[in-house]
N, C-alpha and C positions, 0 to 999 in steps of 0.2 A: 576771298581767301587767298593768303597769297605762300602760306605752304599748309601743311600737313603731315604732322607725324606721329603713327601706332606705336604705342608702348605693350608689348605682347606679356610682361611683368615688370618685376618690382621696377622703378624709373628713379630719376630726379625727385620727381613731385610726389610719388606715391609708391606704396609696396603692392598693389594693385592695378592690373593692366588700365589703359587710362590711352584717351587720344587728344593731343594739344593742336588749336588750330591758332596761328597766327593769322589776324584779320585787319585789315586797312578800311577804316569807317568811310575814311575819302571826306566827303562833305557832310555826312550826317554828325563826326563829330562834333560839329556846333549843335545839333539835337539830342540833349541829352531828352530824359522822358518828362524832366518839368516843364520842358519848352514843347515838349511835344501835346502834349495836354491830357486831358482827360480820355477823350477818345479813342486815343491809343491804349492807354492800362486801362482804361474799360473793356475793351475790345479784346487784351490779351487774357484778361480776367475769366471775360463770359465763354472764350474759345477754350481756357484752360482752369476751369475754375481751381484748382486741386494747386496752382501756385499759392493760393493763400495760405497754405499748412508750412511751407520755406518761409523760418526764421530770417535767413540770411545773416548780418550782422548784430542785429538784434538778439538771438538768440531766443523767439517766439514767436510761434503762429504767426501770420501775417505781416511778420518784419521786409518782406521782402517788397510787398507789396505797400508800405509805409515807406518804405527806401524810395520807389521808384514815385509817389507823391509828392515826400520832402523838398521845398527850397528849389536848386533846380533837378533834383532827384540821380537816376544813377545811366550812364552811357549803356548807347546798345549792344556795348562787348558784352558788360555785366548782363544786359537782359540776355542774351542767346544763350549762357551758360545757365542758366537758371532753367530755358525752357528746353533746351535740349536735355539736358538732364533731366526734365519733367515727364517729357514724352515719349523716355524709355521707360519710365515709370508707368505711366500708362499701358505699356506693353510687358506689363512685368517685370523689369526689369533687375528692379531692386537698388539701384545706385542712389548715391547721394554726394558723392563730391567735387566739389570742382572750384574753380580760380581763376578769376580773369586781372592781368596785371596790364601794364604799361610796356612797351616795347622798348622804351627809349626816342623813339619818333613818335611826331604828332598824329593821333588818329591811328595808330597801331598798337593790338594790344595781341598780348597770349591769351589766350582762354583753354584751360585743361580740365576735362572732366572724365570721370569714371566711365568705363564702361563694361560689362558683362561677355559683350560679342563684338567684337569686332566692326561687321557688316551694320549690324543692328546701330551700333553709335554713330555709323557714317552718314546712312539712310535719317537717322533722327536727326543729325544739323543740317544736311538737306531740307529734311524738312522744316526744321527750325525758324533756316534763312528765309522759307519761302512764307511761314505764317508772317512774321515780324515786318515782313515788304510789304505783307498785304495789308494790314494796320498802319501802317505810315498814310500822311496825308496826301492828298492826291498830287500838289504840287515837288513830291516826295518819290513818290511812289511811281513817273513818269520814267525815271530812269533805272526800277525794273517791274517791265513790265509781266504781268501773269493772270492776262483778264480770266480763266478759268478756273483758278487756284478756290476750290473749295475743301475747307479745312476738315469738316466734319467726315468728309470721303475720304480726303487722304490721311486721316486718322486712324479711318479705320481699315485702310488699306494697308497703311504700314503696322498696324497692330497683328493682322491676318500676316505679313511677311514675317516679323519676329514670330509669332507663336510657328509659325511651319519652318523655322530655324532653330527654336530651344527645345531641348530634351522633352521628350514626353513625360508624362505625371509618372510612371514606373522608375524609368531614369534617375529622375531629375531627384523622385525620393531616396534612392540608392548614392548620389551624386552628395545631396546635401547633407546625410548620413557620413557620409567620409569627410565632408568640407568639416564637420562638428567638430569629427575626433582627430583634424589636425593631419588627415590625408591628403597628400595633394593626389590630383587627376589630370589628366591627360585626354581631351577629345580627339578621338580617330578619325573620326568622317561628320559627316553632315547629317548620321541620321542618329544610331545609338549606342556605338561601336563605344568605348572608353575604359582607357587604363588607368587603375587605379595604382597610387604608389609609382615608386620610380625602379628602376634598373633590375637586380634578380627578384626584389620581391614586390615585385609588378602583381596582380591580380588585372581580369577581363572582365565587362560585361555587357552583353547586350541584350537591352532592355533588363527582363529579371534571370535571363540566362547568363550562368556565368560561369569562366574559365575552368570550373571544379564540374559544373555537368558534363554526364554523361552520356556521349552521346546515341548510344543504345538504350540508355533510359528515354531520351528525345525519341525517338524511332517507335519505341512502344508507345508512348502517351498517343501519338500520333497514328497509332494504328487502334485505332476504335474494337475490332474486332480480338485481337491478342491482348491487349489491356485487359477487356470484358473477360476474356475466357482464364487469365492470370487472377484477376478477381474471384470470379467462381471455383477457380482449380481451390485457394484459398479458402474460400468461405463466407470470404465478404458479400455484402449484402447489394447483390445487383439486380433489375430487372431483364426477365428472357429477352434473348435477341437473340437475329439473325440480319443475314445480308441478303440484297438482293440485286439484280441487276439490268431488272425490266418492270414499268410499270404494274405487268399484270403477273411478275413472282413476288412484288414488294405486296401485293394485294393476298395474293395466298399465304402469304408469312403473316400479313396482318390477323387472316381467319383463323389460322392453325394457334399463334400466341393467343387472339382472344383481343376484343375492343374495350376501349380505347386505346390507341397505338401514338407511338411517335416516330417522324420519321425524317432522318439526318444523314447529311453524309457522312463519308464512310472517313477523312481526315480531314475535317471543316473545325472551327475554330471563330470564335467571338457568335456564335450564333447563326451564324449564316447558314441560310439555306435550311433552318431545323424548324420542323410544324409540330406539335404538338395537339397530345387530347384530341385525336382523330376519329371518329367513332362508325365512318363509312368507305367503302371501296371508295366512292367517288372521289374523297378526300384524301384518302392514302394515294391514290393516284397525280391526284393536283401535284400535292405535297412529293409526289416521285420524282416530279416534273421541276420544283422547285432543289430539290438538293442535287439533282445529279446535272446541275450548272455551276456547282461547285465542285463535284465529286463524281467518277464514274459509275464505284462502286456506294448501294446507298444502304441503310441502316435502318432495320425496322424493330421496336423494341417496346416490351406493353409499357403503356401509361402509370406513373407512378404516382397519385394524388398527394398534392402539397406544396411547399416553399419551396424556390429555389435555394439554394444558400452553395456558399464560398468559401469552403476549409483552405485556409493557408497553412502548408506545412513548411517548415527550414530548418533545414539541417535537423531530422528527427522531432522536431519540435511543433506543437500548434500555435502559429503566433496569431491568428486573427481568426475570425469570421462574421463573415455579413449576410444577412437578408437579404437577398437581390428581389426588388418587385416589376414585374414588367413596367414600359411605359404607358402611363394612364390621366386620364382627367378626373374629377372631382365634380358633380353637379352642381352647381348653386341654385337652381329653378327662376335663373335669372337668363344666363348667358347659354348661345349655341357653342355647339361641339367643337365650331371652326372656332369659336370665341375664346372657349378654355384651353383649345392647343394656343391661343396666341399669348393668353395669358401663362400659360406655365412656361413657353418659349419666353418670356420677358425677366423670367430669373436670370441674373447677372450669372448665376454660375453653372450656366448652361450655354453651351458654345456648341460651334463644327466639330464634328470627329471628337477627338482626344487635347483638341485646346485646351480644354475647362475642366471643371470638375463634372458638371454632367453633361451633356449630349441632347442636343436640340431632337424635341418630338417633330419625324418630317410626314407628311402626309405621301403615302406610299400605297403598294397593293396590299402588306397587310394591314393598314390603317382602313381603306377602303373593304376589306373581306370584314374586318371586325365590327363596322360600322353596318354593313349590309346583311352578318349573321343576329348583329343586334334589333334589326329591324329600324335601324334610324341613320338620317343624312347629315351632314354637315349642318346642317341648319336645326337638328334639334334640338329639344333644350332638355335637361336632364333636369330630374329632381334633385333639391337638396342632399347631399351626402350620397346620392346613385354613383358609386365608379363604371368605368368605362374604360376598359383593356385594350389601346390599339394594338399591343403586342405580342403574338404568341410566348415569347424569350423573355428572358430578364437579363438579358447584357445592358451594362449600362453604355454601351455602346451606341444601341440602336434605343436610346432614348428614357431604358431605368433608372432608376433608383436602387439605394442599399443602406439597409439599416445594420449596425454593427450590433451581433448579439456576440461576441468571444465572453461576454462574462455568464452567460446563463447554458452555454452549449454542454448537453451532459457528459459525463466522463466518458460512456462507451461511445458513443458517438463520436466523441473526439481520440478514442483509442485507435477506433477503425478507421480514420482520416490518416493517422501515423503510418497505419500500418502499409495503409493503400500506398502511401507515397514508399516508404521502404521495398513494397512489393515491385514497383518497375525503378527505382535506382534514383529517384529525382534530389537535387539538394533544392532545390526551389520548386513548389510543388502545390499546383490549385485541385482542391477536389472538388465536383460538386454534388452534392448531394440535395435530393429532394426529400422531404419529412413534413408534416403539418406541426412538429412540436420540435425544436430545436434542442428542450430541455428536456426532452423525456427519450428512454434509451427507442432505439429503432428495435432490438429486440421482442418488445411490447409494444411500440408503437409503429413498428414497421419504418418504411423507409430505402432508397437504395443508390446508391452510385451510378449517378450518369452519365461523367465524365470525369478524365483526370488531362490535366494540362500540364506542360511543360512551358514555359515563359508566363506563369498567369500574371495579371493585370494587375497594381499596386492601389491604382485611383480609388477605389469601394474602399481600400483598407483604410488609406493617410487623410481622406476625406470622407468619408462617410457623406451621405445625406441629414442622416441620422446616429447619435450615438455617440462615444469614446474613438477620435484616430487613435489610430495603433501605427507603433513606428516598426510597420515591415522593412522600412531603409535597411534600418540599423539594426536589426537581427541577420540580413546576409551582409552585410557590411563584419558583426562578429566573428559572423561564419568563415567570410575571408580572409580577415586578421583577428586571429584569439587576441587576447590581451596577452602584450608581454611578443608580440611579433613585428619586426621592424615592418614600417612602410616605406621607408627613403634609405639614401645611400647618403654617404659623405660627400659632400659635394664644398669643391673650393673653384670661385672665380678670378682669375688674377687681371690687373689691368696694369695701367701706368704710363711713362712714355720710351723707357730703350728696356729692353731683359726680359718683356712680358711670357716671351718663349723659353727661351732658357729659362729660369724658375719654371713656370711650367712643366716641363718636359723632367726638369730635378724631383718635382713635387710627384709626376707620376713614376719616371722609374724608384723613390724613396716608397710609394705606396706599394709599389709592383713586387719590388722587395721584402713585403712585410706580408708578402700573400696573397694581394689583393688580386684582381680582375678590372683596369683599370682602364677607365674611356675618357679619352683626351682630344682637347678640340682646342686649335692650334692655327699659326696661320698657313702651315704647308697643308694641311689635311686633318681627318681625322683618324685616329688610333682608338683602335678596340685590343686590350690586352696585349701595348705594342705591336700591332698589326697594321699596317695603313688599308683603312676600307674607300674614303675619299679621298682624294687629292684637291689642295688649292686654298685658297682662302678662306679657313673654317674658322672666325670667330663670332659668329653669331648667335641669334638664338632660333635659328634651323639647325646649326650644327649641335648645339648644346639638349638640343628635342630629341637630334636622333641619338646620344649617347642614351640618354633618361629611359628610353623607349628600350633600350637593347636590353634581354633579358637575361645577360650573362656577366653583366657590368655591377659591381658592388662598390664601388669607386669613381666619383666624376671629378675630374681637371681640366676647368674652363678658359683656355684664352678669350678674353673678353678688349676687342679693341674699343678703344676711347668715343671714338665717333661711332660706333654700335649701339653704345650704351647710352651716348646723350639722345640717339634718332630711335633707337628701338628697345630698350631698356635690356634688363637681363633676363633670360627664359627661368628661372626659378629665385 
């Protein structure tokens, strides 16, 4: 590599951030890939098989890989741009473009290609470089060496680094909901911090909390026991509870309510730490022992027989619900128990944590309690059609599934989810509620509120397991901009080579003049509504980020120097 330059937006090459590497083949290019032989596009082939779907010049399937075939086929600038591109795709990535040209010297070429992240497209022509050396022939391949280089590992290492870099699945639906309707966004931090829109009418969110929640609505969801007693004060349909504070008063609260009990901390969240369907001291106790290593104070409340389910409220409104079923195996009266957790873990859409759409089944102590209340070991085999519940919970966290019922959910039941959510203040709002009939009123068929959450979980709604997605994105994406409500400011960049300032500095006092609130980025500094907030060389696009971000700014005037813009393009 003999440079490297991010394009943070629009560029030369593209109106999409993009990184171009200029590369020095040195001696390989007398190796284009006809000379190199089969071996090699065999090799890249079976390590990447998913090249064969690049057109390339051909403009179909397998053009790419017909290119690198052809006569003496195509130089290894062209391959690396193909494969780096490929293996952020493999990570998600979603790109597709890129350009490898001629430098003007022998054996030097541009190669530009899309990228999503930054980090993530650096790490992929790293790795790029390192699969395409290892496929070279040995007499080739002397000059670099990499005896360790196993591709399948560092595939899957760099796949594991991107997903623990991109937006989580809540995010990311909130994220691509704005990209749709032509919102730009702004990432904050590294984890799920992001401004939507530019300057005054900027909107927040993190994860499905956003800039408009309240946060004494947060405060209550979070407080299990004022929630519950807000519910009741209400009407709505909860089960008895109380708190407790010692193994042997969470056991007297369980006699006094009456068995079957559940027993949960007292501001826990995603499941943790929560036993259910307890039907002994013994257990209530276990079960004490387990939440209050999340919680001090812990939560003991009778047993309400039925589904778990996921009312999504927003903004006053029901936009989804699913069936959550704990995590479980299936008998075949073939395979053991260790067999069919390995086989539902072989579902491609089941990952770590929150990677994926669902959540790898891990063998734990409640995997082991449910296997040993069922009377059987890893090694046993189930009957045909027998399920087997390693899970007390149905987070699909800790290994669920969700089926989407929002078409068959009955009106009162969906009235009382509304209300619940108006009842503590939420504008993004998970209820849960357990019920054996999703379509029949809880009136008559009973039923009760066991939780209400503030930031609930997006994944069960946009993917289902099961069922119709639902686009919860795009209903708090509404919510934060009605229709008919700006998302950007005016924004002009100037460039050129003498006056780039002057104009500038015209354009913003002419705006400044006309009413505006005007953020100017310049080469002495920057100006917030003719104020200098930095001083020094501000034409970039760190300076042009911090005007976008200011939430006072309805106005941007970008000095944009010449060599910023060829080495780092323009920030919008």
């Amino acid at each position: 590599m003999l440079s490297t330059d991010v394009y943070v937006g629009p560029n030369r090459y593209a109106l999409f951030p993009c990184i171009l590497h200029q590369m020095d083949l040195e001696d390989l290019e007398r190796w284009p890939t006809g000379r190199l032989g089969s071996r090699f596009i065999e090799g890249l082939e079976k390590a990447i098989p998913s090249l064969a779907e690049h057109g390339c010049s051909y403009g179909e399937p397998g053009g790419f890989l017909r290119r690198m075939r052809e006569g003496d086929g195509t130089w290894l600038g062209h391959v690396f741009e193909h494969v780096v591109l490929e293996i952020q795709n493999l990570a998600g990535q979603d790109v597709g473009f890129g350009r490898t040209r001629g430098a003007g010297k022998d054996g030097v070429y541009n190669v530009v290609y899309e990228v999503r992240d930054r980090d993530i497209g650096l790490e992929a022509s790293r790795l790029a470089l390192r699969l395409i050396h290892s496929l070279l022939p040995d007499n080739l391949r002397e000059r670099y060496p990499d005896p360790d280089f196993d591709f399948r590992y560092e595939r899957d290492d760099f796949i594991r680094y991107a997903q623990k870099r991109e937006l989580g699945p809540s995010t990311g639906s909130l994220v691509q909901a704005a990209e749709k309707r032509g919102i730009p966004w702004i990432r904050l931090n590294n984890q799920s911090l992001v401004q939507l829109g530019y300057g005054k009418y900027q909107r927040r969110i993190q994860a499905t909390i956003t800039s408009e929640t309240r946060h004494i609505a947060v405060e209550i969801s979070c407080d299990k026991e004022m929630a519950h007693q807000i519910f009741e004060d209400l009407g709505l349909p909860v089960p008895r509870q109380r708190s407790a504070r010692s193994a042997r008063e969470a056991v007297r609260v369980a006699e006094r309510i009456g068995y079957p009990v559940v027993v949960k901390p007292y501001d826990g969240n995603h499941g943790r730490g929560v036993c259910i369907n307890l039907g002994s001291a013994e257990e209530v106790e276990e079960a004490f022992e387990i939440a209050s290593k999340v919680s001090r104070t812990v939560v003991v409340e009778n047993y309400i027989k039925g589904f778990d389910h996921r009312l999504l409220v927003i903004n006053g409104q029901l936009v989804a619900a699913a069936k959550r079923v704990p995590g479980h195996v299936i008998g075949d009266g073939k395979h053991s128990v260790a067999e069919l957790v390995d086989i539902v873990n072989s579902d491609p859409r089941r990952g770590i944590g929150h990677e994926k759409v669902l959540t790898r089944l891990e063998w734990d102590v409640q995997a082991e309690d449910a296997l040993k209340k069922a009377g059987l070991s890893r090694d046993s085999v189930l009957a045909t059609g027998e399920i087997l519940y390693l899970r007390k919970t149905a987070n699909l966290s800790t290994g669920g599934t969700a089926v989407d019922v929002t078409d068959i959910i009955h009106p009162d039941i969906k009235a009382m989810a509304i209300r619940a959510a108006r009842a503590v203040g939420l504008d993004v709002c998970g209820v849960d509620f357990l019920c054996e009939d999703i379509s029949q009123s809880y009136r008559t068929h009973g039923g009760g509120i066991c939780e209400i959450n503030a930031a609930p979980g997006f994944r069960m709604h946009v993917q289902p397991s099961e069922g119709t997605p639902r686009d919860a994105g795009g209903a708090v994406i509404d919510m934060l901009f009605p229709p008919g409500m700006p998302t950007s400011i005016p924004t002009a960049a100037i460039t050129g080579t003498n006056g780039k300032t002057t104009t500038s500095r015209m354009l913003a006092h002419i705006l400044k003049m006309a009413g505006h609130t005007v953020g100017l980025t310049s080469t002495d500094g920057v100006y917030i509504d003719g104020k200098l907030t930095v001083a020094g060389d501000m034409t970039g696009p760190v300076a042009a980020t911090m005007v976008l971000r200011d939430p006072t700014v309805d106005a941007a005037v970008l000095e944009t120097a010449r060599g910023g813009l060829l080495k780092r393009g323009m920030a919008v």
